[in-house]
PLY file of the C-alpha trace (Angstrom):
ply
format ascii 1.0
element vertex 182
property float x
property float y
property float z
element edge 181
property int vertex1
property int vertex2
end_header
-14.56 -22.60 5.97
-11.22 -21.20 4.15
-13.14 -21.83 0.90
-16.40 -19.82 2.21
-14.31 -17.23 3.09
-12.08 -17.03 -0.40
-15.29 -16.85 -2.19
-16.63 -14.04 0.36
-13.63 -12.21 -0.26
-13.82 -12.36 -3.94
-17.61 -11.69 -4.21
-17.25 -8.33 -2.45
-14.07 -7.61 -4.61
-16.27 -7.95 -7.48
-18.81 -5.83 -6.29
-16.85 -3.21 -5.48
-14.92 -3.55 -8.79
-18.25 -3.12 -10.24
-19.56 -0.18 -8.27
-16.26 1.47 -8.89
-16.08 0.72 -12.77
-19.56 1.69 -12.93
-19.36 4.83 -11.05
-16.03 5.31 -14.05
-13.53 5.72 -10.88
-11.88 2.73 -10.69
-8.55 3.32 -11.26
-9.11 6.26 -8.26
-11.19 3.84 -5.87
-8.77 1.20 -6.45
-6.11 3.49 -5.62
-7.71 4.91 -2.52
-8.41 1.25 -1.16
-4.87 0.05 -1.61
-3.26 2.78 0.42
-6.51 2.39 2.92
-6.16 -1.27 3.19
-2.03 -0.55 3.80
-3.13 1.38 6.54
-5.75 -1.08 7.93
-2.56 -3.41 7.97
-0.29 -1.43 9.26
-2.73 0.32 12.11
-3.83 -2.37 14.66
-5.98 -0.52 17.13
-7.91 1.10 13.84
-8.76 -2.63 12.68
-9.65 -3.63 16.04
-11.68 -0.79 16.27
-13.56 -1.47 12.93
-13.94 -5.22 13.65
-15.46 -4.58 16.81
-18.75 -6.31 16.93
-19.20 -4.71 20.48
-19.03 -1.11 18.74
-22.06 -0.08 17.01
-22.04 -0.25 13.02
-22.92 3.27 13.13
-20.08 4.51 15.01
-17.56 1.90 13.38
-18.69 3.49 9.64
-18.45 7.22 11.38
-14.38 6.24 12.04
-14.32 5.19 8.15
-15.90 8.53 7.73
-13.84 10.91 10.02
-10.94 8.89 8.13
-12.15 9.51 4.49
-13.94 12.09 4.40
-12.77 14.63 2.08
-9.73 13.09 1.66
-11.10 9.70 -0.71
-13.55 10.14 -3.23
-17.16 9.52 -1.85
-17.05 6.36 -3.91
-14.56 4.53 -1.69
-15.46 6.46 1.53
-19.45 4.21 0.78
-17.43 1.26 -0.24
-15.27 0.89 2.95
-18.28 2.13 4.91
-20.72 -0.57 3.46
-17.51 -3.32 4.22
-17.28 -1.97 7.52
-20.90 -2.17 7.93
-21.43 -5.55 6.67
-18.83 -7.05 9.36
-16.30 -7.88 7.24
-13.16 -5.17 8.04
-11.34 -7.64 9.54
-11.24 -9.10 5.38
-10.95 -5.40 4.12
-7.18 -5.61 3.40
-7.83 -9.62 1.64
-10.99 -8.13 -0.18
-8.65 -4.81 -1.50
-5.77 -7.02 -2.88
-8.42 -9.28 -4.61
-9.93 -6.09 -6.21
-6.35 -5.13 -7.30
-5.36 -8.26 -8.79
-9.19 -8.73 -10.53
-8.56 -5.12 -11.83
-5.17 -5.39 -12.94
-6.52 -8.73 -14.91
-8.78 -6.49 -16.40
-6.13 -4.56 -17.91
-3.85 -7.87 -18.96
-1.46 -7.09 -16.24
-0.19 -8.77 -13.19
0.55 -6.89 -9.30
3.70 -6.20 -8.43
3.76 -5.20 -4.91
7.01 -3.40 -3.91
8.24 -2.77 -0.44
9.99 0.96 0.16
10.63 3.44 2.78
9.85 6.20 0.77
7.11 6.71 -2.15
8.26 6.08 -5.83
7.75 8.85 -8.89
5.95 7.69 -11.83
9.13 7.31 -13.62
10.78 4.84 -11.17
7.50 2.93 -11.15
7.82 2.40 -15.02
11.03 2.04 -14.86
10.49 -0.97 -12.64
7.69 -2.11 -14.34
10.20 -2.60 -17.68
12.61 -4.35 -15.83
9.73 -6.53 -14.48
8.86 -7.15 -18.01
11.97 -7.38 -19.30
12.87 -10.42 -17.22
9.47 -11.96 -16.59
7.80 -11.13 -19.48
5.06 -10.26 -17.71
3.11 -7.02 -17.89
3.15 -5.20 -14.69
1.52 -2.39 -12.44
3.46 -1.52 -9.91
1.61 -0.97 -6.29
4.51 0.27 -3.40
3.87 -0.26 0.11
5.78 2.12 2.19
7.65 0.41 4.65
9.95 2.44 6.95
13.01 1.07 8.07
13.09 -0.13 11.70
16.76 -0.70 12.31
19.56 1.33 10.52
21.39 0.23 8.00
24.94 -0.70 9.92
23.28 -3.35 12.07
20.49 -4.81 9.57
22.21 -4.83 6.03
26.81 -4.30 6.44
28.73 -5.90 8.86
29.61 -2.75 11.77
32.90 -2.50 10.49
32.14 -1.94 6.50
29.22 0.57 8.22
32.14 2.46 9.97
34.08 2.57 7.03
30.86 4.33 5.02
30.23 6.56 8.13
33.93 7.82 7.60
34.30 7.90 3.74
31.07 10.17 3.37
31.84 12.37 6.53
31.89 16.02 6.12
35.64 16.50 5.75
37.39 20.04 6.65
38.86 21.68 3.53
42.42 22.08 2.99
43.50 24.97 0.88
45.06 23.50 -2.61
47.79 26.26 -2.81
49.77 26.47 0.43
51.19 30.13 0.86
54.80 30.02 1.88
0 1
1 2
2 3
3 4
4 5
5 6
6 7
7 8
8 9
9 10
10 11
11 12
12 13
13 14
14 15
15 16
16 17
17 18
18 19
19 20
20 21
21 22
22 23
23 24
24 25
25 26
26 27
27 28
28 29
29 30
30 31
31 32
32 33
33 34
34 35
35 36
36 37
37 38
38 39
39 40
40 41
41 42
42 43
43 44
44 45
45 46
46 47
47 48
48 49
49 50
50 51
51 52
52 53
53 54
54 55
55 56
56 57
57 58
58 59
59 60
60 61
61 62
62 63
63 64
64 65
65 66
66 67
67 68
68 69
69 70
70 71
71 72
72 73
73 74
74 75
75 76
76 77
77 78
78 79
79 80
80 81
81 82
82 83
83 84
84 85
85 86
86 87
87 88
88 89
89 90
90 91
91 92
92 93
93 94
94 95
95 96
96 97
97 98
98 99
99 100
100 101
101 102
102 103
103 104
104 105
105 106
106 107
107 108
108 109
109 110
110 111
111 112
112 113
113 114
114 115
115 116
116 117
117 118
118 119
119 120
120 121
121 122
122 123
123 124
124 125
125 126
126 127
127 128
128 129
129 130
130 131
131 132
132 133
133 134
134 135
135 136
136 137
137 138
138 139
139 140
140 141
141 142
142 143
143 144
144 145
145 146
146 147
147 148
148 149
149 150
150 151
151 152
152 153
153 154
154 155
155 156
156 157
157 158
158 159
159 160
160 161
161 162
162 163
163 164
164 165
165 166
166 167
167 168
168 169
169 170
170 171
171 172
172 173
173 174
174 175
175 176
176 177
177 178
178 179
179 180
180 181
């Protein structure tokens, strides 16, 4: 069964890799389906929703719809509609990184996926992407997944006391004249 669905999952990333190349958006459809598939992952009552055998396909591909409309090209907007469709959302997010990695091959690269709480500028993506290189060897295309942080820094990362210590060294400090009049 794992094999059945590994070759599921990459026979609909090649079809939409091909739809996508063929329609020339795929750098823009593969874009759009990352950050939908993120959001597939990170959204649980929107998979459920979209998984839902019980809900018709026509109202399940509406949600895709409302979600994408006018805000994805109409390219991806038909190719998560004819996933949803088909039954297969709950493999969406599998089916997207297998598109990523088959189109990234197309290009010589590898995926690097990178975890941040805020979105990266094109020149911190290269400049990660040389680093990558750098020490891997390895060409690179860097794909960030934005993760907030869910517990702040003092109690996840520094002991409390080295967090107090921060807290205090970059508090707003009041400011003492230099020249003391006499």
């Amino acid at each position: 069964p794992a094999a059945m669905a590994d070759s599921w999952v990459t026979g609909y990333a090649d079809a939409l890799f091909a739809v996508a190349a063929a329609e020339g958006e795929l750098a823009t459809v593969e874009d759009e389906l990352f950050r939908f598939a993120q959001t597939l992952r990170s959204d649980e009552q929107l998979g459920s929703t979209l998984a839902d055998q019980g809900v018709p396909v026509s109202r399940r591909q509406q949600v895709v719809e409302d979600l994408l409309g006018g805000k994805a090209s109409a390219t991806t907007t038909a190719l998560v509609s004819m996933v949803v469709g088909a039954g297969r959302a709950t493999d969406l997010p599998a089916i997207v990184d297998a598109l990523v990695e088959r189109s990234a091959a197309s290009r010589n690269k590898s995926v690097a996926t990178v975890r941040s709480a805020i979105d990266l500028t094109a020149e911190q993506r290269d400049r990660l992407a040389s680093a990558i290189n750098t020490r891997t060897g390895r060409d690179v295309e860097i794909r960030v997944v934005i993760a907030p942080m869910r517990r702040p820094v003092s109690s996840s990362v520094m002991p409390r006391r080295s967090a107090q210590r921060l807290r205090k060294a970059t508090a707003p400090r009041s400011r003492k004249p230099l020249v003391t009049q006499r």
